[in-house]
C-alpha positions in Angstrom: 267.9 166.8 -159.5 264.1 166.8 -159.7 262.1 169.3 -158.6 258.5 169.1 -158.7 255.7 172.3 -159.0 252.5 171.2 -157.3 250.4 172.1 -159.8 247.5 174.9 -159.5 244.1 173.5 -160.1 240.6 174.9 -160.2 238.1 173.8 -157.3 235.0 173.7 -158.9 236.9 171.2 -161.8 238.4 169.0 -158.8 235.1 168.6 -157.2 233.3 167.6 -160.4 235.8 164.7 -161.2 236.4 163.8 -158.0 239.5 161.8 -158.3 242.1 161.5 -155.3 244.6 161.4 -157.6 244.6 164.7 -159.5 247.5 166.4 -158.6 249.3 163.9 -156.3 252.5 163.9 -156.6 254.8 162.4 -158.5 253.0 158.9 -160.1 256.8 157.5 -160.3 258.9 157.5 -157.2 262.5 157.3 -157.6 262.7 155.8 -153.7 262.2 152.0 -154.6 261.1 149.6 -151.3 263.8 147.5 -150.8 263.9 144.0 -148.4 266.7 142.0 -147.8 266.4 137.8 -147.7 268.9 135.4 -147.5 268.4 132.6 -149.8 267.3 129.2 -148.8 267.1 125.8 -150.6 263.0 126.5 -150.5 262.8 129.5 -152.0 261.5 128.9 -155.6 261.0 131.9 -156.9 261.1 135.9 -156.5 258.3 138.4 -156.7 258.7 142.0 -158.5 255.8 144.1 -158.3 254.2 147.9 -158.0 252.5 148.7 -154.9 249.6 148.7 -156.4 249.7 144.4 -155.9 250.2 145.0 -152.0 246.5 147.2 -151.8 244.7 144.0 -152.3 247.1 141.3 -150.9 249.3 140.4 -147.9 253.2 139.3 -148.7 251.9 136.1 -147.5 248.9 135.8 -150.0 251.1 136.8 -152.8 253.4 133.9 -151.8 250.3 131.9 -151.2 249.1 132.3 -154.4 251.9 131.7 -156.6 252.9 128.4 -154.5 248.9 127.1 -155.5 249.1 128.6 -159.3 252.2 126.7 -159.7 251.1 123.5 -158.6 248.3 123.3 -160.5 249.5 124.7 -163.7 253.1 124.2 -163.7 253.2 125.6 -167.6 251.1 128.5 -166.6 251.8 132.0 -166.4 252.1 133.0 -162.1 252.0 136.7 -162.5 249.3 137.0 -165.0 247.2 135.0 -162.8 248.2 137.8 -159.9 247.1 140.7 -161.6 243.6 138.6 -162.4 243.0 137.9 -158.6 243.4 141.6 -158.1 241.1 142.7 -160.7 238.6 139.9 -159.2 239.1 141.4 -155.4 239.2 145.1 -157.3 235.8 144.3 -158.7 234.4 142.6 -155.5 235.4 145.6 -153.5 233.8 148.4 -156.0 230.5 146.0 -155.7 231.0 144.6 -159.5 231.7 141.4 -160.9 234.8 140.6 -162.8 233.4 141.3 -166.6 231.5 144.8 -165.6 234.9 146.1 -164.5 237.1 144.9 -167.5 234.2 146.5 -169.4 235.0 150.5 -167.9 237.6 152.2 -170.1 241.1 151.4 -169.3 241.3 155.4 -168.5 238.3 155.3 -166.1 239.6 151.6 -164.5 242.0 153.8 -162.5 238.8 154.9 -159.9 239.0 151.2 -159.1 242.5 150.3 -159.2 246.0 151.3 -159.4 247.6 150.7 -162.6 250.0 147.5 -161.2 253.0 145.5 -162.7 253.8 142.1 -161.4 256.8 139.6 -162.7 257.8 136.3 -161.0 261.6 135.3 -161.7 262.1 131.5 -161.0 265.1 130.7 -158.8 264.4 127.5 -160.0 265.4 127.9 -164.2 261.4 127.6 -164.8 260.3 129.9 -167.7 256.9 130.6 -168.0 255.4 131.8 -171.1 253.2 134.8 -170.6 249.7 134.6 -171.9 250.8 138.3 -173.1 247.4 139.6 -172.1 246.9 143.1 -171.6 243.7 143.7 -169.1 
């Protein structure tokens, strides 16, 4: 069993940082979203991901998205070029370009956007080699 202390936190320190997410409890949750599909002879592949993926994009633009990356770059790596559309749309929306963003400390990135995971199994045998890049 967990049980978690909302933590006691000075005021005047909150309204200096200003960050929603001091003291928001808990970062993790053990509750996971869960959806059920039958499989069809279309389906090609399956998508894992934090929430922080859904913030920025419909279940249809994530589908969307990989359907395109994967034609045009068959060798390519789908869920690395997920997480940089989100950084693009996370830039775009905090009024920055691409490079200004990936320039604020990974600590201070979190203003902008959640901290997000993505992986896309194949249900077709493809492996794709991540580009093993860390943004």
């Amino acid at each position: 069993m967990y049980v978690f202390v909302q933590p006691k936190w000075n005021d005047a320190l909150l309204e200096m940082f200003r960050n929603e997410y001091i003291g928001t409890a808990p970062y993790i949750s053990c509750s996971p979203s869960l959806r059920h599909h039958k499989l069809c002879p279309r389906d090609q592949f399956l998508v894992l991901s934090s929430d922080g993926l859904y913030q920025y994009f419909s279940n249809q633009e994530v589908v969307s998205h990989v359907e395109s990356f994967m034609e045009k770059f068959p060798d390519g790596d789908p869920a690395q070029h997920l997480i940089e559309e989100l950084l693009v749309r996370a830039a775009k929306k905090a009024g920055m370009d691409l490079h200004e963003l990936l320039d604020i400390p990974q600590g201070d990135r979190r203003k902008y956007h959640d901290d997000v995971t993505v992986m896309v199994v194949s249900l077709e045998g493809r492996i794709w080699k991540s580009s093993g890049k860390y943004l």
